[in-house]
N, C-alpha and C positions, 0 to 999 in steps of 0.2 A: 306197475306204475306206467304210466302215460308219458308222451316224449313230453308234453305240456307241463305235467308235475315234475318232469326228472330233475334236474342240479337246476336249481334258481340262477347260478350263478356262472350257467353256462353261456347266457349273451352277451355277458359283461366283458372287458377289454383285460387281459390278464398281467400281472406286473412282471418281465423278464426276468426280473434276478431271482423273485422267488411266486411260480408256478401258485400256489394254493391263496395267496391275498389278491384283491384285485385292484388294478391300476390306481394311481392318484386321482386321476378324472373321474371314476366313475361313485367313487364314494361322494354325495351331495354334501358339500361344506360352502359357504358364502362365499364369495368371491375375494384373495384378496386386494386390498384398495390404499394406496399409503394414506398415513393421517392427512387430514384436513390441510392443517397449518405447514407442511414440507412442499416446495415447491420440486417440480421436476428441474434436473440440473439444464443448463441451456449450454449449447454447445456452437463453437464458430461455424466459418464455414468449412474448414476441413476436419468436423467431425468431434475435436477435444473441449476443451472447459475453454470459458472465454476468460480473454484479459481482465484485468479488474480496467475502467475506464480512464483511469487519470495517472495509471503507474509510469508510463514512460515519461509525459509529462512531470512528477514529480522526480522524476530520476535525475530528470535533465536540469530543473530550475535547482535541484540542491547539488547538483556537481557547479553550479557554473556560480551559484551564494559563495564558492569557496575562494576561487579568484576573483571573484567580484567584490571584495570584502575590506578594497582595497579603495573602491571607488566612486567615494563618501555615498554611504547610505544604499546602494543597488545592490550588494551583495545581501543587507538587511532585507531588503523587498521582496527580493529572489527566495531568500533564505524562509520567510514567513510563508511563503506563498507553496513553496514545497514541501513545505509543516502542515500547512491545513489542506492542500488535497491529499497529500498520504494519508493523514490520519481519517479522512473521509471514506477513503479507499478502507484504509487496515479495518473500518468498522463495516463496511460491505462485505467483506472477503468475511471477519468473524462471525456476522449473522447467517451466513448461506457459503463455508467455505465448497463445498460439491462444485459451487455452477463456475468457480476463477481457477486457474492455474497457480499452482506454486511461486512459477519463476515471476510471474506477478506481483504475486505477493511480498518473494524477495527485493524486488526491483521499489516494491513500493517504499519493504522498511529502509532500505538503502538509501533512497532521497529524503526519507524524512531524518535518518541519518547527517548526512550529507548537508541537509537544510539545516540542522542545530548546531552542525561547527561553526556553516555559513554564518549565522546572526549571530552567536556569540563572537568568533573574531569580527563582523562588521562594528558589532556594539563596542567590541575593545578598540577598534580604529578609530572608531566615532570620538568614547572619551579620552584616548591620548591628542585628539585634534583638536577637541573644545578645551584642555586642559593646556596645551601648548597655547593656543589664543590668549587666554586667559592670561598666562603666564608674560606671555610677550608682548599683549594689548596691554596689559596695565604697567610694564616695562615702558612702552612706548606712553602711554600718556601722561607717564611722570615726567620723563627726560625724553626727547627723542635723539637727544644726543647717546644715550646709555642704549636705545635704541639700533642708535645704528653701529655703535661698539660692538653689540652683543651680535649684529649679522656680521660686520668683517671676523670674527673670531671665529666665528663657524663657516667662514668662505659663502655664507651667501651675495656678498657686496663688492 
């Protein structure tokens, strides 16, 4: 035999662990290519998974719906407001979780958390306020004398 005819598979690149198959590169297969539809994860600047956009922000409006809750109707605004960027957020983070961080994503459910106690106690502030009104407006326009009984008895007079 001829050095030209000898082992075909002597130019080839050989696989370390085992001597007689030959490397992964040199067998011809297509290259591979991730699907179409998956995006590459995108990464901050020092290198990890990015924030989701709106989670700090929603962290802070639904801690703050809680003492706010108190002073008619802001803690409601706060409370809504940190309802719908979280939930904005939680459905970025579930289409493509790869490219956000975790503690993002905790931080997101946390103010959307935080934002549903917010507007439920605001809404309960609300109707014991509109309901004392009520209670004590039409007290007052019957009598304003019964009126002002009913605040010396409770020390507001």
């Amino acid at each position: 035999m001829s050095e030209e005819q000898g082992n075909p598979q002597e130019n080839q690149p050989v696989n370390p662990v085992n001597n007689d198959v030959p490397a992964f590169g040199s067998v011809s297969q297509p290259p591979l290519t991730p699907p179409p539809f998956q995006q590459n994860p995108q990464f901050n600047q020092f290198g990890g998974p990015q924030n989701l956009p709106n989670s700090t922000v929603a962290l802070i409006l639904g801690i703050l719906s809680i003492p706010a809750c108190c002073c008619y109707g802001l803690g409601l605004i706060f409370g809504i407001i940190a309802w719908v960027l979280s939930a904005a957020d939680i459905k970025k983070y579930n289409l493509n979780p790869a490219n956000y961080s975790i503690s993002s994503y905790k931080n997101t459910k946390a103010g959307k958390v935080c934002g549903i106690i917010g507007s439920i106690l605001s809404l309960l502030y609300i109707i014991c306020l509109v309901a004392m009104l009520i209670l004590f407006g039409w007290a007052a326009l019957r009598d304003p004398e019964v009126m002002k009984e009913l605040l010396r008895e409770k020390g507001l007079q």
